[in-house]
PyMOL Python script that loads the backbone (N, CA, C, O; Angstrom):
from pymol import cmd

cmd.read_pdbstr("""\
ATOM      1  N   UNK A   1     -30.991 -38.050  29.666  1.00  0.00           N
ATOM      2  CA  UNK A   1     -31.853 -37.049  29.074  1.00  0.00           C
ATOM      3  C   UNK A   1     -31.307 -35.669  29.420  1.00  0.00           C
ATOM      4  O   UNK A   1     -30.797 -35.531  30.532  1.00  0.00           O
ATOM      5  N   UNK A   2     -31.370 -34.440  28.429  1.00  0.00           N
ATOM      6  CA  UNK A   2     -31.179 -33.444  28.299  1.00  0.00           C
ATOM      7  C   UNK A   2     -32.115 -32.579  28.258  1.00  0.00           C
ATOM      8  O   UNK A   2     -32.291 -32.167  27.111  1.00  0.00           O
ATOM      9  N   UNK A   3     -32.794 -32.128  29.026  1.00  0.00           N
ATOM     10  CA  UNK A   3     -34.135 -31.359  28.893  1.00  0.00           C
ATOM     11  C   UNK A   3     -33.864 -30.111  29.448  1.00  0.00           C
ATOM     12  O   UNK A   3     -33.484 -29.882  30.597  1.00  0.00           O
ATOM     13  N   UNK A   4     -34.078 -29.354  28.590  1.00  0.00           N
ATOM     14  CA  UNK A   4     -34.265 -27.917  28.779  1.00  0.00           C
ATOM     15  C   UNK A   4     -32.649 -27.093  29.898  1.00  0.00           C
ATOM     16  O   UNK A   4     -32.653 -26.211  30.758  1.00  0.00           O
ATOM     17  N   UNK A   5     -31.731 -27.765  29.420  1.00  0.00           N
ATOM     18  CA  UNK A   5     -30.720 -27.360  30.592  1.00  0.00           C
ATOM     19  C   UNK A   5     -29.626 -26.863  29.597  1.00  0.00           C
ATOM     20  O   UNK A   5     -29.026 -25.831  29.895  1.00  0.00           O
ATOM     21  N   UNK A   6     -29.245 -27.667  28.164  1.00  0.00           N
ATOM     22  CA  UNK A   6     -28.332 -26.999  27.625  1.00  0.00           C
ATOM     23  C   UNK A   6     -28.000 -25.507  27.128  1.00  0.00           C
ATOM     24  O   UNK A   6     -26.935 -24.889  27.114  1.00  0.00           O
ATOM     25  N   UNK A   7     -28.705 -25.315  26.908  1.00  0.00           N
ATOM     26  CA  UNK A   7     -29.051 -23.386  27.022  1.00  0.00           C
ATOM     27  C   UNK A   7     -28.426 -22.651  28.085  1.00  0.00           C
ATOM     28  O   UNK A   7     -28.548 -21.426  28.047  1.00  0.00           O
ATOM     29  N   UNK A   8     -27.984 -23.006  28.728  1.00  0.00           N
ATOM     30  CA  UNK A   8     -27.724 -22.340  30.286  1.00  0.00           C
ATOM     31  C   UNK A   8     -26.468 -22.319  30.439  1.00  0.00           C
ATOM     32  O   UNK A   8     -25.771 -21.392  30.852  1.00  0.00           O
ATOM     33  N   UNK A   9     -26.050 -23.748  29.975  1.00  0.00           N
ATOM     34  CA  UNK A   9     -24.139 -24.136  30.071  1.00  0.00           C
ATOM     35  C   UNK A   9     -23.365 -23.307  29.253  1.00  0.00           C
ATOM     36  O   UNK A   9     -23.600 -23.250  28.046  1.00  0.00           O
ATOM     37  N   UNK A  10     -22.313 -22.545  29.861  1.00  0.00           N
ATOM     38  CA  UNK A  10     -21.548 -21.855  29.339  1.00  0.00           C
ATOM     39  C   UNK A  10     -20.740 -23.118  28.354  1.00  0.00           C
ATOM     40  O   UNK A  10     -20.429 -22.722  27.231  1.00  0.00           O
ATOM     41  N   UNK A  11     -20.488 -24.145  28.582  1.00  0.00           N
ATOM     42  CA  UNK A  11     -19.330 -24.851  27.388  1.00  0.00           C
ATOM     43  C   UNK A  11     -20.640 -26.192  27.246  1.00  0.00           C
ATOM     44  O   UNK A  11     -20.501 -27.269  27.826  1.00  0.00           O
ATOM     45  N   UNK A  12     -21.787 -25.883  26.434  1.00  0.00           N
ATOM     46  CA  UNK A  12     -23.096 -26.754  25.794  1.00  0.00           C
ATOM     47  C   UNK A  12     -22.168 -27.939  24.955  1.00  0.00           C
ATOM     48  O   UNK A  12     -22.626 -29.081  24.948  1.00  0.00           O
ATOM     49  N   UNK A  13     -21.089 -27.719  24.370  1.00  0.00           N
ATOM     50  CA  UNK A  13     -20.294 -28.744  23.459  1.00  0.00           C
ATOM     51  C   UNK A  13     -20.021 -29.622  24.447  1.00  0.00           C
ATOM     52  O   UNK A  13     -20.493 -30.741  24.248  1.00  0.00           O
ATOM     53  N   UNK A  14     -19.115 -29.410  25.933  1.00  0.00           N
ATOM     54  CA  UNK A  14     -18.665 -30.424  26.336  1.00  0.00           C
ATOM     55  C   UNK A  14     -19.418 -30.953  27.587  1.00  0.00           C
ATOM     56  O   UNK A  14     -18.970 -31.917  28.207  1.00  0.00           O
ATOM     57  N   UNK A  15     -20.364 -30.431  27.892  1.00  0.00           N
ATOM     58  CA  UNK A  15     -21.525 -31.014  28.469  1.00  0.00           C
ATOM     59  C   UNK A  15     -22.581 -31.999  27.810  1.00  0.00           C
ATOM     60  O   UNK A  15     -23.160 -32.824  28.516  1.00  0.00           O
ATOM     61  N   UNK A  16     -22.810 -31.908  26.535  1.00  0.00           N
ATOM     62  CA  UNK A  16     -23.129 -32.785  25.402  1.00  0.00           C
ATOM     63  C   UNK A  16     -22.557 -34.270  25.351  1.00  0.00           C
ATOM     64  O   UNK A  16     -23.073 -35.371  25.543  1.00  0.00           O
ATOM     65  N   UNK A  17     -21.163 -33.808  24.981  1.00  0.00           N
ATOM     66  CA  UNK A  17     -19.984 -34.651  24.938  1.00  0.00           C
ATOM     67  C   UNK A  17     -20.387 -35.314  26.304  1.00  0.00           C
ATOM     68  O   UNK A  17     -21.279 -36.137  26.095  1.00  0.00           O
ATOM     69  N   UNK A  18     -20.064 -35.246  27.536  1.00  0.00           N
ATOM     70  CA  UNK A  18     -20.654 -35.511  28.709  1.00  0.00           C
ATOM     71  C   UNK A  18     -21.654 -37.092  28.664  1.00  0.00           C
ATOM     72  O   UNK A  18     -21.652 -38.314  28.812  1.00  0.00           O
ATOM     73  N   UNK A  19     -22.336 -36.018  28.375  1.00  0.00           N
ATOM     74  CA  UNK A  19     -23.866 -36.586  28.242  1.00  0.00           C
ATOM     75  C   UNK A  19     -23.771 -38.372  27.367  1.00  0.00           C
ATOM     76  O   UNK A  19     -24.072 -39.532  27.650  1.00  0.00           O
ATOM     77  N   UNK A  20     -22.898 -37.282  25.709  1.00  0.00           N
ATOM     78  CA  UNK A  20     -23.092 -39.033  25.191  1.00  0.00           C
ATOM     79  C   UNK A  20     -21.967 -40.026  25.544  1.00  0.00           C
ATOM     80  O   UNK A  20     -21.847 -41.063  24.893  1.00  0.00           O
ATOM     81  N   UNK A  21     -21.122 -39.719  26.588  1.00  0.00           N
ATOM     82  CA  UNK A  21     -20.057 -40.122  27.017  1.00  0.00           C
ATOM     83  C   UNK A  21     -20.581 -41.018  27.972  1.00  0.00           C
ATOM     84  O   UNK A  21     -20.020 -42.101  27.810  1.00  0.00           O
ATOM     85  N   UNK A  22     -21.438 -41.065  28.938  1.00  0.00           N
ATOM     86  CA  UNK A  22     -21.805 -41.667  30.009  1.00  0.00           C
ATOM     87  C   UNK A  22     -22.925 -42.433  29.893  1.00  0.00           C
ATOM     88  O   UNK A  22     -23.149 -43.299  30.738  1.00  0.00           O
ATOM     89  N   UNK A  23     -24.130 -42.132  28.399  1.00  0.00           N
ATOM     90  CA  UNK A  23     -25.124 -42.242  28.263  1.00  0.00           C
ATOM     91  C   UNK A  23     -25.132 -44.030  27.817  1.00  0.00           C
ATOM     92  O   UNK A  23     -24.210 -44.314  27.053  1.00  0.00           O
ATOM     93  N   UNK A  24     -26.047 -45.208  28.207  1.00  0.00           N
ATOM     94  CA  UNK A  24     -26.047 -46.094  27.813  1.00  0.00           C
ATOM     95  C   UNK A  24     -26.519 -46.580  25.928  1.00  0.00           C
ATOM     96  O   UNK A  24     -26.068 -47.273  25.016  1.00  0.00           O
ATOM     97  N   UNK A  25     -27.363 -45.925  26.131  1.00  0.00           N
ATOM     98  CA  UNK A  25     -27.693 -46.206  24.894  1.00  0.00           C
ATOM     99  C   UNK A  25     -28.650 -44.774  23.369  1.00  0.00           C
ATOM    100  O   UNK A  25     -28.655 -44.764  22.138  1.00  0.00           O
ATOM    101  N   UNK A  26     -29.096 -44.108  24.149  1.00  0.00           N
ATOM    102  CA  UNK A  26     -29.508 -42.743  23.877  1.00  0.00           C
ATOM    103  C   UNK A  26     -29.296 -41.561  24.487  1.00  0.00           C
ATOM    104  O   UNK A  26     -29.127 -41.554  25.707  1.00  0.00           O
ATOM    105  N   UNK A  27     -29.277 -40.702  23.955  1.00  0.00           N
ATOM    106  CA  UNK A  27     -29.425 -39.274  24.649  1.00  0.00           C
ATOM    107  C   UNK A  27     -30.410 -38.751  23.789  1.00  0.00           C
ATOM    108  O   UNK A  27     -30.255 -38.848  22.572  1.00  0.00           O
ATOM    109  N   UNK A  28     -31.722 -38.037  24.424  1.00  0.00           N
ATOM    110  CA  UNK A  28     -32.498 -37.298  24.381  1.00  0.00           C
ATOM    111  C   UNK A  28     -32.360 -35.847  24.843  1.00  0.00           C
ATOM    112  O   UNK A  28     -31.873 -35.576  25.941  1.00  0.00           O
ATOM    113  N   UNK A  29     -32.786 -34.948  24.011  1.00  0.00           N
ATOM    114  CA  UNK A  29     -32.304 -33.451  24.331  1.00  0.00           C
ATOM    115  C   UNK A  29     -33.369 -32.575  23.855  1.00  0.00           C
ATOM    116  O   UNK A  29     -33.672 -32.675  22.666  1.00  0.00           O
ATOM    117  N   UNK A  30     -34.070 -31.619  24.683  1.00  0.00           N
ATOM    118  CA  UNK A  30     -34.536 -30.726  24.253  1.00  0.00           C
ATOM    119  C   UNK A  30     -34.067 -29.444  24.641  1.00  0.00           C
ATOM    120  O   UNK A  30     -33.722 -29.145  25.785  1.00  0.00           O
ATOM    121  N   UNK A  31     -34.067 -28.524  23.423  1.00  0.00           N
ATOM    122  CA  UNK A  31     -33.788 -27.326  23.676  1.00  0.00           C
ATOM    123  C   UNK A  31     -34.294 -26.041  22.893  1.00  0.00           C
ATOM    124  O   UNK A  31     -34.308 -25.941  21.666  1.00  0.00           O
ATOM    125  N   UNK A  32     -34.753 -24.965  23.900  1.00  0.00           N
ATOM    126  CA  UNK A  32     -35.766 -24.039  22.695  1.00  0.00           C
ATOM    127  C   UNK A  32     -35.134 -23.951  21.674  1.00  0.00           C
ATOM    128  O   UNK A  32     -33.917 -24.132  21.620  1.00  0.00           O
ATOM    129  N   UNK A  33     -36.190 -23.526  20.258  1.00  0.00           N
ATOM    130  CA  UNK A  33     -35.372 -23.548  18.817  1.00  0.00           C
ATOM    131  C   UNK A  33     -35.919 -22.007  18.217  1.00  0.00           C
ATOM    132  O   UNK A  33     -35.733 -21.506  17.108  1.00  0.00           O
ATOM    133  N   UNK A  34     -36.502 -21.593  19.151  1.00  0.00           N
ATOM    134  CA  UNK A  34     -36.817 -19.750  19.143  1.00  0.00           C
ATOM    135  C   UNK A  34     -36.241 -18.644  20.163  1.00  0.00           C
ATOM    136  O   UNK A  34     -36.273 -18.619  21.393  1.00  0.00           O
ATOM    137  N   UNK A  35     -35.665 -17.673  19.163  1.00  0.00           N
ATOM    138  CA  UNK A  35     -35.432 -16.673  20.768  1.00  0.00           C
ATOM    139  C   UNK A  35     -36.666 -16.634  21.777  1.00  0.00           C
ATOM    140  O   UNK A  35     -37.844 -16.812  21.466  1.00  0.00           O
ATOM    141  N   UNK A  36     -36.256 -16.415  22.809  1.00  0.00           N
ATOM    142  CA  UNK A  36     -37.339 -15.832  23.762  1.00  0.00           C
ATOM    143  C   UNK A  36     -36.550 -14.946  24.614  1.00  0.00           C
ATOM    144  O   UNK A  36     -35.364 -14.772  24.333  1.00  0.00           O
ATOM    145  N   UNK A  37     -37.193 -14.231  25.856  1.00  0.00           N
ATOM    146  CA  UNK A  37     -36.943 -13.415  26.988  1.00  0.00           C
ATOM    147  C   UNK A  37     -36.156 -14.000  28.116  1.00  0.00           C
ATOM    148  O   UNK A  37     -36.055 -13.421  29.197  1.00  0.00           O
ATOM    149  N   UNK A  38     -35.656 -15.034  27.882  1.00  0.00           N
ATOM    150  CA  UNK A  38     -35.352 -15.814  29.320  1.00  0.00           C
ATOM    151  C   UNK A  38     -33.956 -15.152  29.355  1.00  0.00           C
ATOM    152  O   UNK A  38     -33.251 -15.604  28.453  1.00  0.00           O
ATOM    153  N   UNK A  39     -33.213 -14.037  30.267  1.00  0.00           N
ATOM    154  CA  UNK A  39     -32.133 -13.896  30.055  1.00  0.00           C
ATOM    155  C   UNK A  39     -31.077 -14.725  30.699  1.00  0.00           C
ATOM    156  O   UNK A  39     -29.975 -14.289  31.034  1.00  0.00           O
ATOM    157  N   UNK A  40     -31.516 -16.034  30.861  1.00  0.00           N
ATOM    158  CA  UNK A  40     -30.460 -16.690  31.536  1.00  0.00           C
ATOM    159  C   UNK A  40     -30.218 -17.828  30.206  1.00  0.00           C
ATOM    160  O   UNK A  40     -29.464 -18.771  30.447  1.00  0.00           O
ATOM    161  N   UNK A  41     -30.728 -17.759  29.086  1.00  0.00           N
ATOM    162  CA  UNK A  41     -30.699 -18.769  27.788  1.00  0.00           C
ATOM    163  C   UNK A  41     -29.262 -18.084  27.420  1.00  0.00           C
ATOM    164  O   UNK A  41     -29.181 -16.956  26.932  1.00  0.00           O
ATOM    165  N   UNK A  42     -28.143 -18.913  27.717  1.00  0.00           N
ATOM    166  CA  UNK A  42     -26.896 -17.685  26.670  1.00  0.00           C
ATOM    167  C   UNK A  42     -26.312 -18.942  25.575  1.00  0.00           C
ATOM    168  O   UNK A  42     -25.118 -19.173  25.384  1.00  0.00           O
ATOM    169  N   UNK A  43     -27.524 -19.714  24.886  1.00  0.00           N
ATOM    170  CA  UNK A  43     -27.366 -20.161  23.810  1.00  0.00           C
ATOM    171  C   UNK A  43     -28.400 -20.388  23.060  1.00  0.00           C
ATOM    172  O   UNK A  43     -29.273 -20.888  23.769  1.00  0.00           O
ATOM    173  N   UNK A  44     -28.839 -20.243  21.696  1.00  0.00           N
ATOM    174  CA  UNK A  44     -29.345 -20.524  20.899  1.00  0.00           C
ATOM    175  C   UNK A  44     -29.603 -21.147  19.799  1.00  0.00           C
ATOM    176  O   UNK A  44     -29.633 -20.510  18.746  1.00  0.00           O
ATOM    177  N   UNK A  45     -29.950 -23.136  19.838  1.00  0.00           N
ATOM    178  CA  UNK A  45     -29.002 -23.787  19.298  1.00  0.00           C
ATOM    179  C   UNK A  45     -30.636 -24.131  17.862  1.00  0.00           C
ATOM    180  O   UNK A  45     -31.860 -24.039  17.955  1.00  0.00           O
ATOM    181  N   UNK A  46     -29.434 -24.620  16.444  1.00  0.00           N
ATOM    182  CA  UNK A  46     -30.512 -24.558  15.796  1.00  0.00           C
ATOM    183  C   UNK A  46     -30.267 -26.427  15.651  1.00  0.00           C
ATOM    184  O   UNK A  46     -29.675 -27.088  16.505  1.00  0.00           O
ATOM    185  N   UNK A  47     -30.924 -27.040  14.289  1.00  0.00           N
ATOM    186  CA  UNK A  47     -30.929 -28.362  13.885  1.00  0.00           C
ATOM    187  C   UNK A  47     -29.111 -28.505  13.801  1.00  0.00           C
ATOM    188  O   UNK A  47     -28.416 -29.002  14.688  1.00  0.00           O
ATOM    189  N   UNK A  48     -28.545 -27.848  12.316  1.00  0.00           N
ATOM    190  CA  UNK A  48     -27.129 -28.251  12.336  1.00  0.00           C
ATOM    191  C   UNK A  48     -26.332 -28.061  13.261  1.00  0.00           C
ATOM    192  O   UNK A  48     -25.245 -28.635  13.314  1.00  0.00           O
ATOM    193  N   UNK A  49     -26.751 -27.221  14.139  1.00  0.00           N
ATOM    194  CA  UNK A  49     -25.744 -27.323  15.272  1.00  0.00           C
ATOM    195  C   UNK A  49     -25.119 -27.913  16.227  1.00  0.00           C
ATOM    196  O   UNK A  49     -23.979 -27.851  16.688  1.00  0.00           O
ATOM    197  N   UNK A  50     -26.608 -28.842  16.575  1.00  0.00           N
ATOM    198  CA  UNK A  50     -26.494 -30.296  17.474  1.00  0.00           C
ATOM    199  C   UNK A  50     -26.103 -31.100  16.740  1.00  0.00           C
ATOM    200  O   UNK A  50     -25.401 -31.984  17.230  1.00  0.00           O
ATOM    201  N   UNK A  51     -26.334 -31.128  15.553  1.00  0.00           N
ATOM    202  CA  UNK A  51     -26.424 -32.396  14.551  1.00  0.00           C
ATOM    203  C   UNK A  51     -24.436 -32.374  14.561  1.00  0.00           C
ATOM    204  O   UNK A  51     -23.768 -33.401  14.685  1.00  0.00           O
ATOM    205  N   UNK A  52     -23.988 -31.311  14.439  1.00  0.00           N
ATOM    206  CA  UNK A  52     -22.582 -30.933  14.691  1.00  0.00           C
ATOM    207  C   UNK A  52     -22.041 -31.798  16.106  1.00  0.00           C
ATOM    208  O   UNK A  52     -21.344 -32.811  16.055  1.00  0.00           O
ATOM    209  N   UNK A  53     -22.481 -31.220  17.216  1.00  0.00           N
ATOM    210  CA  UNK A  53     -22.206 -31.329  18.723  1.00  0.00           C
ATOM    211  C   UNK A  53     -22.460 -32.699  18.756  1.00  0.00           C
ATOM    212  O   UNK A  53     -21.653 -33.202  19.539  1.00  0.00           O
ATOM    213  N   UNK A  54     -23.251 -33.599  18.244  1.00  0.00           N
ATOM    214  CA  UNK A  54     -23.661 -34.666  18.284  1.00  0.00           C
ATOM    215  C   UNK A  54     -22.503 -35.798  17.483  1.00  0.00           C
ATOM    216  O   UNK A  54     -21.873 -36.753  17.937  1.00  0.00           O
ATOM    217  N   UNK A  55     -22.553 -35.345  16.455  1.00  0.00           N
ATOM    218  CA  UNK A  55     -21.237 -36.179  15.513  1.00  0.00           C
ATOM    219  C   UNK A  55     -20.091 -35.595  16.511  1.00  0.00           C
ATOM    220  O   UNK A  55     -19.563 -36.530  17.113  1.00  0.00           O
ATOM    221  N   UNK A  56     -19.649 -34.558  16.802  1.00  0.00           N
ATOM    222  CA  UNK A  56     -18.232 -34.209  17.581  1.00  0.00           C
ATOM    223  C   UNK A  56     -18.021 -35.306  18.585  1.00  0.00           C
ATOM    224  O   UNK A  56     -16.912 -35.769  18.853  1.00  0.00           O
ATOM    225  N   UNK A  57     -19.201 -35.707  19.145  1.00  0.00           N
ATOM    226  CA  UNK A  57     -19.197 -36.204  20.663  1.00  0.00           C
ATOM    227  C   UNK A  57     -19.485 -37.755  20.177  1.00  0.00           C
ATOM    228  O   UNK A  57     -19.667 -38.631  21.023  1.00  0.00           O
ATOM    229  N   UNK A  58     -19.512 -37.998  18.979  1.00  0.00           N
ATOM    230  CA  UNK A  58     -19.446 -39.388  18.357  1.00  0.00           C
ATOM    231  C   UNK A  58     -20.718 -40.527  18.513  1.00  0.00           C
ATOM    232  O   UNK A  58     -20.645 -41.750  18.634  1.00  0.00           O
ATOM    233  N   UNK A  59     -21.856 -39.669  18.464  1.00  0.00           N
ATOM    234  CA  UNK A  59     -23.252 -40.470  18.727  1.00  0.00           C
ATOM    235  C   UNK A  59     -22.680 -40.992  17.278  1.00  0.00           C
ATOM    236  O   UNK A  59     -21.658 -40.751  16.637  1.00  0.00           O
ATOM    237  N   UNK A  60     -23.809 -41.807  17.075  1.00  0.00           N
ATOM    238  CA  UNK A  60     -23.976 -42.791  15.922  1.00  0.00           C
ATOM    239  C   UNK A  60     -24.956 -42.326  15.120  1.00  0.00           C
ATOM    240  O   UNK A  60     -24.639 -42.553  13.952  1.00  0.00           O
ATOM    241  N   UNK A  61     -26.042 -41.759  15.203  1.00  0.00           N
ATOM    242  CA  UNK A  61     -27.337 -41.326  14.622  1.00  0.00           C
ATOM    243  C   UNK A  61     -28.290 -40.389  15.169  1.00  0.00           C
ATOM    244  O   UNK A  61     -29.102 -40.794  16.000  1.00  0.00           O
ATOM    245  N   UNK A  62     -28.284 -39.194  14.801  1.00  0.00           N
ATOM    246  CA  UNK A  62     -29.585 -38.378  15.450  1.00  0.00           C
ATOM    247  C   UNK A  62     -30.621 -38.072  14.957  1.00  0.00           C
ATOM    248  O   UNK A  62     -30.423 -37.622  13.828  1.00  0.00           O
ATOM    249  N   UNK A  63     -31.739 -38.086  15.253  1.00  0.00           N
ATOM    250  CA  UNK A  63     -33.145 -37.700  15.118  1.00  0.00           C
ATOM    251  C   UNK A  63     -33.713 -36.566  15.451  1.00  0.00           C
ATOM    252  O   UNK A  63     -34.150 -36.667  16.598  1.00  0.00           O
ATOM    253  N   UNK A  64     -33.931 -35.453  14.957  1.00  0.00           N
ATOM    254  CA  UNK A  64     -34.511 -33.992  14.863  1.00  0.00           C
ATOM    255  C   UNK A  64     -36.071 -34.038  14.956  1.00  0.00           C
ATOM    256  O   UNK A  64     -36.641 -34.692  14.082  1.00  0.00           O
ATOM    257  N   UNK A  65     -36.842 -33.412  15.927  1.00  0.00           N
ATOM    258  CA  UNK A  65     -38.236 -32.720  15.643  1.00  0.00           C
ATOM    259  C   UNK A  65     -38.429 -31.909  16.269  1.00  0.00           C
ATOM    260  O   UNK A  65     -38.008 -31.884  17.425  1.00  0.00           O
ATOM    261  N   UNK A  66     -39.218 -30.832  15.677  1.00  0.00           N
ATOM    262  CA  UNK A  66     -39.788 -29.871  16.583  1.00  0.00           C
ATOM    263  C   UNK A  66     -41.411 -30.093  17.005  1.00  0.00           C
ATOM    264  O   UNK A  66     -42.419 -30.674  16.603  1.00  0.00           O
ATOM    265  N   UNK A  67     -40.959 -29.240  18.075  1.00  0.00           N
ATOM    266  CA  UNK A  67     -42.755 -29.464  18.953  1.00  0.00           C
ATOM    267  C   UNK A  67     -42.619 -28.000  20.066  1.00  0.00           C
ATOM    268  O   UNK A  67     -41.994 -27.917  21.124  1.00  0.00           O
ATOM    269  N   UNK A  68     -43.342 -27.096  19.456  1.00  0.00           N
ATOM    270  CA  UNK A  68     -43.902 -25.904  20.403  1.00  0.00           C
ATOM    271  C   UNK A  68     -42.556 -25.744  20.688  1.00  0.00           C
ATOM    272  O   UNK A  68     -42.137 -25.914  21.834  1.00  0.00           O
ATOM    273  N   UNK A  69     -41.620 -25.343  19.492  1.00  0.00           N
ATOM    274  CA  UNK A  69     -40.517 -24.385  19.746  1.00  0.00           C
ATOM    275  C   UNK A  69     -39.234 -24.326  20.378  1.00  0.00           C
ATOM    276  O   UNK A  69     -38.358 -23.510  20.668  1.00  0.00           O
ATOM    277  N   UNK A  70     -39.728 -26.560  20.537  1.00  0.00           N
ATOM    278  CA  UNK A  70     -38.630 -26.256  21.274  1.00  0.00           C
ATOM    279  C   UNK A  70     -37.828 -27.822  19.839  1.00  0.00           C
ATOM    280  O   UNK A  70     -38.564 -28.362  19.013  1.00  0.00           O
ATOM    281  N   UNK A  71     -36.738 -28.058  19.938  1.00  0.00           N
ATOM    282  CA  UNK A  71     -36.150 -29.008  18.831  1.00  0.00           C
ATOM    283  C   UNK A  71     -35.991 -30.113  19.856  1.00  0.00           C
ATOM    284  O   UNK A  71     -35.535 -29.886  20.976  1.00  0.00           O
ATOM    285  N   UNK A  72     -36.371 -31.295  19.457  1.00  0.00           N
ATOM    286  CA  UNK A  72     -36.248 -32.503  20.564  1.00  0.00           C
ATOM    287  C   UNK A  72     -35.148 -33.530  19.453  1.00  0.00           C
ATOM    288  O   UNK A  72     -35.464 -33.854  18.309  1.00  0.00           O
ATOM    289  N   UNK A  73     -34.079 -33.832  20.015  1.00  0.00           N
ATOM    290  CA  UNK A  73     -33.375 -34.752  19.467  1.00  0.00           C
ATOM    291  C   UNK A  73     -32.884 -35.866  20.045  1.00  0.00           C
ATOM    292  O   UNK A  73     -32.752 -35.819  21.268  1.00  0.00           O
ATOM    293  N   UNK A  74     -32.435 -37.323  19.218  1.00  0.00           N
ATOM    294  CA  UNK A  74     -32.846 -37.981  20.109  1.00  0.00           C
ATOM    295  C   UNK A  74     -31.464 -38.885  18.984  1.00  0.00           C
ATOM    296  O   UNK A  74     -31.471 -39.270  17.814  1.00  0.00           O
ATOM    297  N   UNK A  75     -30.402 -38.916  20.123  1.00  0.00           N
ATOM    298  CA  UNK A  75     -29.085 -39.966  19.580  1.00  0.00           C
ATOM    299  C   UNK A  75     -29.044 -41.217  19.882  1.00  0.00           C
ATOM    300  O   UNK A  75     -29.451 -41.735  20.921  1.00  0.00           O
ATOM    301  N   UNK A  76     -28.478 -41.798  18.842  1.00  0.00           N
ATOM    302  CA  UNK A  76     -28.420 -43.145  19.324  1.00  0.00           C
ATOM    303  C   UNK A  76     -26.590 -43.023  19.829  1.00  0.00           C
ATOM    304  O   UNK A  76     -26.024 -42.216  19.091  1.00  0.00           O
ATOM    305  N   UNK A  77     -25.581 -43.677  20.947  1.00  0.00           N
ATOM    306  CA  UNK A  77     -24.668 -43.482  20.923  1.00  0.00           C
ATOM    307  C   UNK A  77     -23.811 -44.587  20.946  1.00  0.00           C
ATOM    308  O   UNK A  77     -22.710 -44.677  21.491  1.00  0.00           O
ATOM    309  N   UNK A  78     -24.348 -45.308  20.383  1.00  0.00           N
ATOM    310  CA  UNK A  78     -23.734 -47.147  19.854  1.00  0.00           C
ATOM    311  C   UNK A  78     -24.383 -48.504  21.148  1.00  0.00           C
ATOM    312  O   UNK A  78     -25.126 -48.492  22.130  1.00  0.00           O
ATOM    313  N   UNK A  79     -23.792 -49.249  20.604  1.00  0.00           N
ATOM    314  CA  UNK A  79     -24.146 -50.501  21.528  1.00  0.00           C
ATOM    315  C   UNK A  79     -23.214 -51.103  22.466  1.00  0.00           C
ATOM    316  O   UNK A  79     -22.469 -52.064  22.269  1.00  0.00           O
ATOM    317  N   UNK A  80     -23.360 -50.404  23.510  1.00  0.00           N
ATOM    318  CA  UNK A  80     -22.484 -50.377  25.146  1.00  0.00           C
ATOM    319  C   UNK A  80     -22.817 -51.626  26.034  1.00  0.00           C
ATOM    320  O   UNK A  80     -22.308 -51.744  27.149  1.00  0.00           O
TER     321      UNK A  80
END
""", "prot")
cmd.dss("prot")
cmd.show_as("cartoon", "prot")
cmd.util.cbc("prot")
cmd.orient("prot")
């Protein structure tokens, strides 16, 4: 799971990558999908963007929703 941390990583692509690299069977990710004040957010990621980061890093299928601003996605990254 990815909760609320990718925002922060200076290289969010290969921490992703990371993520579905090691991950057994899903990766779950949330990350705000509105500016806000937090000046330590030095990314701002929208739907195509993960949906991007996600195919790069070779999940199999992702799932998009929002809930209170923030985008929750949820990969499948094959059968390990």
């Amino acid at each position: 799971m990815v909760a609320e941390m990718l925002e922060h990583i200076p290289n969010a692509t290969q921490a992703l990558a990371e993520a579905v690299r090691v991950a057994a069977r899903f990766v779950v990710l949330s990350v705000p999908s509105k500016p806000d004040t937090n000046p330590e957010h030095i990314h701002l990621f929208d739907e195509a963007r993960i949906r991007d980061m996600f195919d790069a890093a070779g999940a199999a299928s992702v799932n998009v929703s929002y809930v209170l601003n923030h985008l929750i996605a949820v990969a499948r990254v094959g059968d390990r």
